[in-house]
TORKOL-4160 file (C-alpha; in steps of 0.2 Angstrom, whole numbers, padded with zeros to 4 digits, m for minus):
273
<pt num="1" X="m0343" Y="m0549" Z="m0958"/>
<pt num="2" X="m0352" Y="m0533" Z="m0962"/>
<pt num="3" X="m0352" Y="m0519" Z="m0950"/>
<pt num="4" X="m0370" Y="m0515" Z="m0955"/>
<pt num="5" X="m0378" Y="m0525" Z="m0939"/>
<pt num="6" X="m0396" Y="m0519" Z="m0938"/>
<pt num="7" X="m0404" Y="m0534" Z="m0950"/>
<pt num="8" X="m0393" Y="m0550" Z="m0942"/>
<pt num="9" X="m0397" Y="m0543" Z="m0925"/>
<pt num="10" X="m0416" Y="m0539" Z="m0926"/>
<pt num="11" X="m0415" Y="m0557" Z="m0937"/>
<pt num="12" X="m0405" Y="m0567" Z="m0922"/>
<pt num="13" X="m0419" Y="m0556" Z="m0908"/>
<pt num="14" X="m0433" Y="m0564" Z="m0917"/>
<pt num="15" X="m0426" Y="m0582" Z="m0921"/>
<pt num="16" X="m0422" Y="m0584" Z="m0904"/>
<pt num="17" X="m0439" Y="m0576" Z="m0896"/>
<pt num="18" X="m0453" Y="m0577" Z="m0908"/>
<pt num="19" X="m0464" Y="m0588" Z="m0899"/>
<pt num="20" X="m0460" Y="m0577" Z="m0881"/>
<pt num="21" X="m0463" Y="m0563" Z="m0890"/>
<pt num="22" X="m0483" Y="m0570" Z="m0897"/>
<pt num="23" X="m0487" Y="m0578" Z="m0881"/>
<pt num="24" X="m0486" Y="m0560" Z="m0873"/>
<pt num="25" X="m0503" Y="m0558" Z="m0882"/>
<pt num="26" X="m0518" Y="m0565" Z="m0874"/>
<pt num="27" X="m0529" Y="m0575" Z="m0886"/>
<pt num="28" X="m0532" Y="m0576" Z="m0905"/>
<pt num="29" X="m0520" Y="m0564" Z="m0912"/>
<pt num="30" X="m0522" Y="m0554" Z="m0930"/>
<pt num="31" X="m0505" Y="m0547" Z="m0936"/>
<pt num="32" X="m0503" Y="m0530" Z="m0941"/>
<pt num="33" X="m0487" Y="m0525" Z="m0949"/>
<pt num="34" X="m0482" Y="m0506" Z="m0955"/>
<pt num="35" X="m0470" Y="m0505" Z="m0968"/>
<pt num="36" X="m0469" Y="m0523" Z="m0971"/>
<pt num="37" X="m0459" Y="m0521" Z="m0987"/>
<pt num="38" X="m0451" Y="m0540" Z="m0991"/>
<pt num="39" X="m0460" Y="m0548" Z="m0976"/>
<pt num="40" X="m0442" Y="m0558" Z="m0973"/>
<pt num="41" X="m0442" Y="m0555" Z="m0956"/>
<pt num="42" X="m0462" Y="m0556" Z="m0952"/>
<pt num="43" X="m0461" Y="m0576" Z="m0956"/>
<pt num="44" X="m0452" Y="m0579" Z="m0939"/>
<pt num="45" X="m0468" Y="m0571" Z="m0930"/>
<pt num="46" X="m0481" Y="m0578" Z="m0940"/>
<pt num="47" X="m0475" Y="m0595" Z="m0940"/>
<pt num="48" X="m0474" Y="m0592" Z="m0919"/>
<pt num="49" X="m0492" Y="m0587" Z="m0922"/>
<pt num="50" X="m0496" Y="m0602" Z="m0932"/>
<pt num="51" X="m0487" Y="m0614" Z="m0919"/>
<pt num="52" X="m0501" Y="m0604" Z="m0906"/>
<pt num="53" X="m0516" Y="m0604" Z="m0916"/>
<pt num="54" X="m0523" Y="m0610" Z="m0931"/>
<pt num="55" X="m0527" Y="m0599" Z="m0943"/>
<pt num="56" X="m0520" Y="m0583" Z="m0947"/>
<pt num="57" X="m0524" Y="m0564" Z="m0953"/>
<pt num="58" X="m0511" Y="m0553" Z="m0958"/>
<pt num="59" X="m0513" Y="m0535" Z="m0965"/>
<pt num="60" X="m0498" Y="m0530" Z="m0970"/>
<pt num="61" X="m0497" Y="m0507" Z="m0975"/>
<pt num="62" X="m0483" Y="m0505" Z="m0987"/>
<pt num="63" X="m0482" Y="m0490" Z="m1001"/>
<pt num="64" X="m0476" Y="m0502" Z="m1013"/>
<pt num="65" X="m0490" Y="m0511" Z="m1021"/>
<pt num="66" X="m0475" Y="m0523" Z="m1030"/>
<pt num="67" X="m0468" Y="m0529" Z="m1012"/>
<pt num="68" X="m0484" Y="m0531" Z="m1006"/>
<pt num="69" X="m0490" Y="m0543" Z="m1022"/>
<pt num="70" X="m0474" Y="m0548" Z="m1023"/>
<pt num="71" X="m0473" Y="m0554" Z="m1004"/>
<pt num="72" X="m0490" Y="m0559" Z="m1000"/>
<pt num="73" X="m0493" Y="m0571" Z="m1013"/>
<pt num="74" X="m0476" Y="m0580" Z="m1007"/>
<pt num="75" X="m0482" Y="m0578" Z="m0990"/>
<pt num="76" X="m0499" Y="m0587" Z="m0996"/>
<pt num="77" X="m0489" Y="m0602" Z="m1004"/>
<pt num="78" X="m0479" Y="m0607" Z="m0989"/>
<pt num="79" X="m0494" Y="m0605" Z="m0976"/>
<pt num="80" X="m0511" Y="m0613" Z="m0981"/>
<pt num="81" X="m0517" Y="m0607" Z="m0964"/>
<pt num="82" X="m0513" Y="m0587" Z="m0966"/>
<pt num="83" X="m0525" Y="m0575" Z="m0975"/>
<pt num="84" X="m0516" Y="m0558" Z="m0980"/>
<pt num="85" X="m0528" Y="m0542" Z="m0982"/>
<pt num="86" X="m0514" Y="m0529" Z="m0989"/>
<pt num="87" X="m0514" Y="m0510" Z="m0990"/>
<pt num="88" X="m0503" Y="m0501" Z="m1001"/>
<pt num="89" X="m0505" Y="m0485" Z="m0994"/>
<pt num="90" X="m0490" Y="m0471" Z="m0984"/>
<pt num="91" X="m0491" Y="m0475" Z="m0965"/>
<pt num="92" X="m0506" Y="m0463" Z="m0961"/>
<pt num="93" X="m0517" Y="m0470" Z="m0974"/>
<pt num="94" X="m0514" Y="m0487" Z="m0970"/>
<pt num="95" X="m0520" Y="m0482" Z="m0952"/>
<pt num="96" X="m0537" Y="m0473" Z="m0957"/>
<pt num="97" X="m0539" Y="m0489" Z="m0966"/>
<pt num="98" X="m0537" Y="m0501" Z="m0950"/>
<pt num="99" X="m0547" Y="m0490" Z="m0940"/>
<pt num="100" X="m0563" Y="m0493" Z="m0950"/>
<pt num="101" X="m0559" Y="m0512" Z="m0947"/>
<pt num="102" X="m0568" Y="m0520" Z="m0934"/>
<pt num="103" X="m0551" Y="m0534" Z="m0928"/>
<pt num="104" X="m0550" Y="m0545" Z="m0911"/>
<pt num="105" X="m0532" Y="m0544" Z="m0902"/>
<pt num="106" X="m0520" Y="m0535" Z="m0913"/>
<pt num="107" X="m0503" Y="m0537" Z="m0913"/>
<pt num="108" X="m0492" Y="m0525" Z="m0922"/>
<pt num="109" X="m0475" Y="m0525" Z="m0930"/>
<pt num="110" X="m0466" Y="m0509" Z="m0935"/>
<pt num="111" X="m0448" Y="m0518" Z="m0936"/>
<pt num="112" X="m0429" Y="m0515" Z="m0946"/>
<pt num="113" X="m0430" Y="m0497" Z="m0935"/>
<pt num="114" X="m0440" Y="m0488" Z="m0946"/>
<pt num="115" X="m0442" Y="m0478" Z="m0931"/>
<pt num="116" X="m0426" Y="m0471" Z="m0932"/>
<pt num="117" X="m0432" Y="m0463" Z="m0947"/>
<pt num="118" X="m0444" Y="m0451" Z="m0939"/>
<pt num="119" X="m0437" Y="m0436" Z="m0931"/>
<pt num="120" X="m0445" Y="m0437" Z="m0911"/>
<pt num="121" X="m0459" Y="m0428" Z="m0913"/>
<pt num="122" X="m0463" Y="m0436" Z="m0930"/>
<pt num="123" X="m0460" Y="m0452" Z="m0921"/>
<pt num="124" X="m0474" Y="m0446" Z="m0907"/>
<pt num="125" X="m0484" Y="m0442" Z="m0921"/>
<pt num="126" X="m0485" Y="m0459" Z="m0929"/>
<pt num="127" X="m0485" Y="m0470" Z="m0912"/>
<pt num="128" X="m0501" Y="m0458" Z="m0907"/>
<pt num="129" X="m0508" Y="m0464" Z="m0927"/>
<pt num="130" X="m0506" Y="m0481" Z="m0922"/>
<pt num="131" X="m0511" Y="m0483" Z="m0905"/>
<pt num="132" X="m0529" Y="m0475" Z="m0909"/>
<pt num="133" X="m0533" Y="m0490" Z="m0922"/>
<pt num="134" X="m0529" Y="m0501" Z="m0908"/>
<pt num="135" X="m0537" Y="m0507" Z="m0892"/>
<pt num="136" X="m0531" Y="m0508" Z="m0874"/>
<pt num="137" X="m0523" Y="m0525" Z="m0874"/>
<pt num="138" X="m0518" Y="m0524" Z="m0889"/>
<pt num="139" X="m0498" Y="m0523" Z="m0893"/>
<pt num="140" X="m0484" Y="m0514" Z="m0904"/>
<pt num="141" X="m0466" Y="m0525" Z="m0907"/>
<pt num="142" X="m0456" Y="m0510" Z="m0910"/>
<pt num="143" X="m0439" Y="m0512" Z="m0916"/>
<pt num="144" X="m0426" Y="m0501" Z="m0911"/>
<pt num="145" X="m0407" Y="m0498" Z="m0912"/>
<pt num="146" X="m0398" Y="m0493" Z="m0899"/>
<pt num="147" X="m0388" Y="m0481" Z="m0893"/>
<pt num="148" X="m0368" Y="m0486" Z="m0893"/>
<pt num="149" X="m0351" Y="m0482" Z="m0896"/>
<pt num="150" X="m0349" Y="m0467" Z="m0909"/>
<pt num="151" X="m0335" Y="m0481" Z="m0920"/>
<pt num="152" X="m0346" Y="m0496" Z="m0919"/>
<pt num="153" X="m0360" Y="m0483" Z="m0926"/>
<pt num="154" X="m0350" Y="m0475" Z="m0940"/>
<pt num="155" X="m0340" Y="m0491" Z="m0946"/>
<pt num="156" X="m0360" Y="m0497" Z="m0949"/>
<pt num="157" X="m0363" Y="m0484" Z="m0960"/>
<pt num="158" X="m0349" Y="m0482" Z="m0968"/>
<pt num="159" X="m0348" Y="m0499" Z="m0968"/>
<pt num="160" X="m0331" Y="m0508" Z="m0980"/>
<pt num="161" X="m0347" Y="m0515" Z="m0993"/>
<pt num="162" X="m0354" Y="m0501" Z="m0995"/>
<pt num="163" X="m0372" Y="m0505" Z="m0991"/>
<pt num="164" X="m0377" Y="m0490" Z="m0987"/>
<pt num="165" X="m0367" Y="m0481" Z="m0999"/>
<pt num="166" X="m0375" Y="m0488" Z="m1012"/>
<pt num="167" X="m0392" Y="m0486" Z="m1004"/>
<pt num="168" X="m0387" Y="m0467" Z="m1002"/>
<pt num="169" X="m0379" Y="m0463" Z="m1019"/>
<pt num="170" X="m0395" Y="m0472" Z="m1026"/>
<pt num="171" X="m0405" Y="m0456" Z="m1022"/>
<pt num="172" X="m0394" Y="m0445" Z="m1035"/>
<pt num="173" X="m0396" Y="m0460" Z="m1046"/>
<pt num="174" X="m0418" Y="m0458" Z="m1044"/>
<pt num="175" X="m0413" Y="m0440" Z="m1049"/>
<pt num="176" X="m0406" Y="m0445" Z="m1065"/>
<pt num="177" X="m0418" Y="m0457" Z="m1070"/>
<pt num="178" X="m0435" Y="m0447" Z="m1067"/>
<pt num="179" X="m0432" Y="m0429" Z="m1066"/>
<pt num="180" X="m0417" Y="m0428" Z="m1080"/>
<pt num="181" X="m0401" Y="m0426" Z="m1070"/>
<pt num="182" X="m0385" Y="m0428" Z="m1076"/>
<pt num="183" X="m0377" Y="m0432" Z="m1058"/>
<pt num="184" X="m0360" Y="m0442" Z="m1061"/>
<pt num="185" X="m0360" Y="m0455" Z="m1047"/>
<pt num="186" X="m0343" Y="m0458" Z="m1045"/>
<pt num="187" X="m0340" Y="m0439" Z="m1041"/>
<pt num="188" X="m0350" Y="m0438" Z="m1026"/>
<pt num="189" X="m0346" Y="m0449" Z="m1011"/>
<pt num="190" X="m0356" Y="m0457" Z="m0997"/>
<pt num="191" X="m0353" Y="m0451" Z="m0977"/>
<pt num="192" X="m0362" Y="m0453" Z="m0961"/>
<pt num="193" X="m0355" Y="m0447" Z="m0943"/>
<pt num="194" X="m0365" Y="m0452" Z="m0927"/>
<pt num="195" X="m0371" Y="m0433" Z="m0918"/>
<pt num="196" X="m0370" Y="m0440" Z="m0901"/>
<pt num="197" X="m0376" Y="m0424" Z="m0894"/>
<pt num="198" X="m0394" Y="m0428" Z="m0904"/>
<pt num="199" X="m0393" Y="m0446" Z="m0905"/>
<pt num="200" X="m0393" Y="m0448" Z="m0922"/>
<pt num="201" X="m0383" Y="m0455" Z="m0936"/>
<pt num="202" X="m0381" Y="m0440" Z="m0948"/>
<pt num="203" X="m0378" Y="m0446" Z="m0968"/>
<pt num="204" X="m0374" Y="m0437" Z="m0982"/>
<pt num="205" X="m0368" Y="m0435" Z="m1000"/>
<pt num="206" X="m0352" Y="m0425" Z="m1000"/>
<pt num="207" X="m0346" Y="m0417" Z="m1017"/>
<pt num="208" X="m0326" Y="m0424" Z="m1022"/>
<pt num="209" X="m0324" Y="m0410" Z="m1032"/>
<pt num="210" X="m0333" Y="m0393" Z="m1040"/>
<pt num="211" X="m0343" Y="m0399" Z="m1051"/>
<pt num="212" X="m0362" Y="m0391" Z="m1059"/>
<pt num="213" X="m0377" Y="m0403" Z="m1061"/>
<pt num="214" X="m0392" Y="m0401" Z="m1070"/>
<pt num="215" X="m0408" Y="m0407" Z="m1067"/>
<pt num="216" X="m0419" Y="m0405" Z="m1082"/>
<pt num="217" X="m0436" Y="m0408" Z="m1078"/>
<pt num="218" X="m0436" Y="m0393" Z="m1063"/>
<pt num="219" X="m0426" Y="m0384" Z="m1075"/>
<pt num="220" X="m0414" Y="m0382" Z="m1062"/>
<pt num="221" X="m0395" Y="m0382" Z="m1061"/>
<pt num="222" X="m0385" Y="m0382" Z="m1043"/>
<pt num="223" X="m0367" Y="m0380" Z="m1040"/>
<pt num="224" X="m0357" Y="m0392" Z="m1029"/>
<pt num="225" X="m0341" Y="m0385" Z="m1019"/>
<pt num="226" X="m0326" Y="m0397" Z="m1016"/>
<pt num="227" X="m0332" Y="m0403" Z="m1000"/>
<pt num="228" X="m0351" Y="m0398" Z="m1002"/>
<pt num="229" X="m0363" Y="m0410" Z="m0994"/>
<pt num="230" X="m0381" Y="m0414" Z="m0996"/>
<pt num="231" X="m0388" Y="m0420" Z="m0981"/>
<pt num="232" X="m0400" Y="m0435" Z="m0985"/>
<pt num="233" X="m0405" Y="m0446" Z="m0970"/>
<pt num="234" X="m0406" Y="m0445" Z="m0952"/>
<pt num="235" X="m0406" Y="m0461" Z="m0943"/>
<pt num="236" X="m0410" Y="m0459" Z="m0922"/>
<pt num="237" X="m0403" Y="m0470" Z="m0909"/>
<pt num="238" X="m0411" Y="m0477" Z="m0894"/>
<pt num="239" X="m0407" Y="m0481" Z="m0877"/>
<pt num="240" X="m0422" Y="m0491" Z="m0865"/>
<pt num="241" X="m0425" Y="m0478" Z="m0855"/>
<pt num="242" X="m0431" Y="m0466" Z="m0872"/>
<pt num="243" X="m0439" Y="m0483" Z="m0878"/>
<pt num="244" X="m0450" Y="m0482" Z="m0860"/>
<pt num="245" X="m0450" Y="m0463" Z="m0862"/>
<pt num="246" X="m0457" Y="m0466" Z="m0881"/>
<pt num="247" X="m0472" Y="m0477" Z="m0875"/>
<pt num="248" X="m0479" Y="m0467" Z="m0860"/>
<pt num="249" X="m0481" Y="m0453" Z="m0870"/>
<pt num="250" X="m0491" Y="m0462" Z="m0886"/>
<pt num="251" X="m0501" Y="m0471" Z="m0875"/>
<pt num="252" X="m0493" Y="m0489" Z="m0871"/>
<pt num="253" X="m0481" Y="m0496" Z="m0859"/>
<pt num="254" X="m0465" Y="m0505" Z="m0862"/>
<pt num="255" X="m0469" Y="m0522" Z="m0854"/>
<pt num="256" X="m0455" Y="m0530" Z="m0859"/>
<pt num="257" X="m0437" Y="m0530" Z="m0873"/>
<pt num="258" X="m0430" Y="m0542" Z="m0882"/>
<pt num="259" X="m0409" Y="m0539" Z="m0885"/>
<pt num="260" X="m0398" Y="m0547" Z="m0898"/>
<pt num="261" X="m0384" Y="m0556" Z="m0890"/>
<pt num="262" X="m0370" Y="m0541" Z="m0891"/>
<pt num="263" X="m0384" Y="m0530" Z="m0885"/>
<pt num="264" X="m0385" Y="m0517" Z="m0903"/>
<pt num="265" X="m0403" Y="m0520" Z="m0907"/>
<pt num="266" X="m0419" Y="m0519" Z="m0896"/>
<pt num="267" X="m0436" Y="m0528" Z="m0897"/>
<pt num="268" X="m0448" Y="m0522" Z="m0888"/>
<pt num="269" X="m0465" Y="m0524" Z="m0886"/>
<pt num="270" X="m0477" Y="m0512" Z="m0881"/>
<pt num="271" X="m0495" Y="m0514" Z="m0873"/>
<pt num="272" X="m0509" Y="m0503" Z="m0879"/>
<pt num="273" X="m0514" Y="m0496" Z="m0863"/>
């Protein structure tokens, strides 16, 4: 089984407590999700909402115009019942959009712990965005992975299939393909530690040898040390009490989490207060 966790748990959180999770929300419910991107997971919550009431409106805000085609017109097929109003728009856009709506009870769904993404105060700055397009009563299912032990962490990312290897290197092969770089993949190589002290998984690119690369279209050319690395991604852990901590200062409360059954991932839902 693949160390990488974080989908199988927030998948088994959300298999097992869809229905718990809508009927924390009073009344006829539109769904709002933030970086919706496939929509894979979204399926378990709208068919929750379906089983609760009978019609639908998602609004899925993805910066990828494809996933959003691409997902909505899938989603339209298997749910006569569901209309879909998609943004392709970056997070802040997608929120001065919703706020010129005029929507009943919201609930929105920023899942896969895209908030691990955002340094704190960029994670502040976001859940403020996103709490001032909705209303009091209205809720947040925030997915979140959680603090634990600094093996269980580090064998995820640097898991034996490489997932994230591959999703890493990838950004040296975007460099290559539109700026003109002659990075050689197989001489670079992926690494992430867990920095307990910050809370945060740390990944890099690390250089396997000295090497020079060149990057036409910046006319640029960089040097690589044996060793070098290139810091790509932070990913930011969680425990309940930061979750709690999170909400009171952006404006909701943390009525209630949801835990995968080894207790890695967190859902938790969040009421606009």
């Amino acid at each position: 089984m693949a160390a990488y966790y974080l989908t199988r748990a927030e998948n088994e959180i959300l298999e097992h407590y869809a229905d718990e999770i809508v009927s924390s929300v009073d009344g006829n419910t539109t769904l709002v999700e933030m970086g919706s991107g496939s929509a894979s997971k979204t399926r378990l919550i709208i068919e929750a909402l379906l089983r609760k009431q009978p019609e639908l409106l998602f609004i899925p805000v993805d910066i990828s115009a494809s996933a959003l085609d691409s997902s909505s017109r899938i989603l339209l097929q298997s749910y006569p019942q569901l209309s879909v109003e998609a943004y392709a728009a970056d997070y802040f856009a997608g929120l001065a959009e919703l706020g010129k709506q005029r929507r009943g009870r919201t609930l929105a769904l920023f899942l896969g712990s895209n908030v691990s993404n955002f340094d704190p105060e960029e994670a502040l700055k976001f859940l403020r965005a996103l709490r001032d397009v909705l209303r009091d009563g209205d809720a947040l299912l925030l997915g979140a992975d959680l603090k634990k032990d600094k093996s269980v962490l580090e064998a995820a990312y640097n898991d034996a299939l490489g997932v994230t290897a591959a999703f890493n290197l990838n950004v040296l092969a975007r460099i290559n393909r539109e700026l003109g770089g002659n990075f050689d993949l197989r001489a670079f190589q992926h690494h992430a530690f867990y920095n307990e002290t910050a809370g945060r998984v740390e990944i890099y690119i690390e250089s396997m040898c000295e090497q020079t690369v060149s990057i036409s279209e910046l006319e640029m050319e960089v040097q690589f040390g044996e060793g070098e690395q290139i810091h790509t991604e932070n990913s930011y852990k969680y425990d309940l009490s930061d979750i709690t901590k999170l909400a009171s200062q952006t404006g909701f409360k943390r009525a209630r989490t949801w835990l995968d059954r080894r207790e890695q991932f967190s859902s938790s839902l969040m009421l606009a207060v």
